[in-house]
N, C-alpha and C positions, 0 to 999 in steps of 0.2 A: 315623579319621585326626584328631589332635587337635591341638592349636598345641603341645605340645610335645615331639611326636614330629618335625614338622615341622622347630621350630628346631632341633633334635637335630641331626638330617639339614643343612639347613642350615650350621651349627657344622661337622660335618666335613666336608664339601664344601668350606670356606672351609679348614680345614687343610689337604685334601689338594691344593690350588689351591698353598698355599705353599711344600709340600714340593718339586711341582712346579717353581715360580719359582724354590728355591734349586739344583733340580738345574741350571737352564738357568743360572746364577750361576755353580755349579762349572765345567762345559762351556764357557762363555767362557774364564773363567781356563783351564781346561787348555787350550783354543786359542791362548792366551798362553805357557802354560810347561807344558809337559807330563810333565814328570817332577814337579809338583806335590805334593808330600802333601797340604797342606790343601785343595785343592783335591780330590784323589782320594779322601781321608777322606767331603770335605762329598758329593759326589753320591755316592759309596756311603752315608752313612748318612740321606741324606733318600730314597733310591732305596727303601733298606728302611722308611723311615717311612712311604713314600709305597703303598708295595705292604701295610704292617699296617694301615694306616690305612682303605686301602677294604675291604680282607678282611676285618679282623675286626669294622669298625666302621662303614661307613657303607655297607655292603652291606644288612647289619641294617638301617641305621638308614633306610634306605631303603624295605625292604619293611614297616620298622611306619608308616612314614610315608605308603604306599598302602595301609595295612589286608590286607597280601596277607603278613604275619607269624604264625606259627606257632610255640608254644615250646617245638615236638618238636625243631623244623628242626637238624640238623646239618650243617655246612659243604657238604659235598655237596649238600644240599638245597637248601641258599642258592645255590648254583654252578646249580643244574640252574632253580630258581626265575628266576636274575639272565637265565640263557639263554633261557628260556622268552619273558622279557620282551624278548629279543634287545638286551638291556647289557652282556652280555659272552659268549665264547666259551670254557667250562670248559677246553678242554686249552689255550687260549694261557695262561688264569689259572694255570692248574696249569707251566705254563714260567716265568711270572712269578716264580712263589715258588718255582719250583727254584733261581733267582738268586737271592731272599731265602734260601735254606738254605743256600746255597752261601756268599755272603757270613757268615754266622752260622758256619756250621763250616770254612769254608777260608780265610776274610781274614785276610792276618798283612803285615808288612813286606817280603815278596818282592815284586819290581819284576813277576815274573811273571805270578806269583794276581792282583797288583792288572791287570794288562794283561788279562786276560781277563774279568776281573770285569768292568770298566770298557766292553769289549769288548759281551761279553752283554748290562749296561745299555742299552749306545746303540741293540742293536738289538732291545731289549724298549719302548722309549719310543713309539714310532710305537705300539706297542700299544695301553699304559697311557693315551696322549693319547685311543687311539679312542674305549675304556672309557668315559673321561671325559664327553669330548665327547657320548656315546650317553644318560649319567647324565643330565649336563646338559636336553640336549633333555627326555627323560622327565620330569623333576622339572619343566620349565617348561611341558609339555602339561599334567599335572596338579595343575596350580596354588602347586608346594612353591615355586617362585621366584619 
């Protein structure tokens, strides 16, 4: 575990913290005006930044950061790895990024797609906060925070 595997980890822990706060930015505003686009826009596209950002990035950057990194490991690995450590639950992760693919292949201008999207988001966040939260604790038992 070395100092800058650590601040790695760190670094996006602090991104995906922001992504976080602007989704909760959007979600006010749309409690304000709900036919929003920019509004609807911003928490879909920090929703998807926020879901690529721990998968591809600081799931990784986590397990180099406990020495518990392998660079066979393929996504699945990392999922079964993340579980193991009990940070997350692979088939909620795996509904998280059915939203991110959905948004990627089905987000357009229909008032619909975005109400469902939008829909899926609000009840994928309770999730993604547990993740977090679970991340958190971890990183601050073995001394990353």
């Amino acid at each position: 575990m070395g100092y800058e595997e650590i601040r790695l980890f760190q670094r996006l822990l602090e991104e995906a913290k922001i992504h976080r706060e602007r989704i909760e930015e959007a979600r006010k505003c749309l409690a304000e005006d709900p036919d929003s686009i920019p509004c609807s826009d911003q928490m879909i596209y920090r929703f998807s930044k926020l879901q690529d950002t721990m998968g591809r990035k600081l799931f990784r950057a986590l397990l180099h950061a406990v020495g518990d990194w392998e660079s066979t490991m393929t996504m699945i690995d990392i999922l079964n790895r993340m579980d193991k450590l009990r940070l997350i639950e692979p088939d909620k992760w795996r509904e998280i990024r059915d939203i991110r693919n959905e948004i990627a292949h089905n987000y357009d201008d229909d008032p619909e797609v975005t109400k469902n999207i939008l829909s899926n988001i609000e009840k994928a966040l309770p999730i993604l906060d547990h993740f977090m939260t679970g991340i958190e604790k971890f990183a601050t038992q073995k001394g990353l925070l």
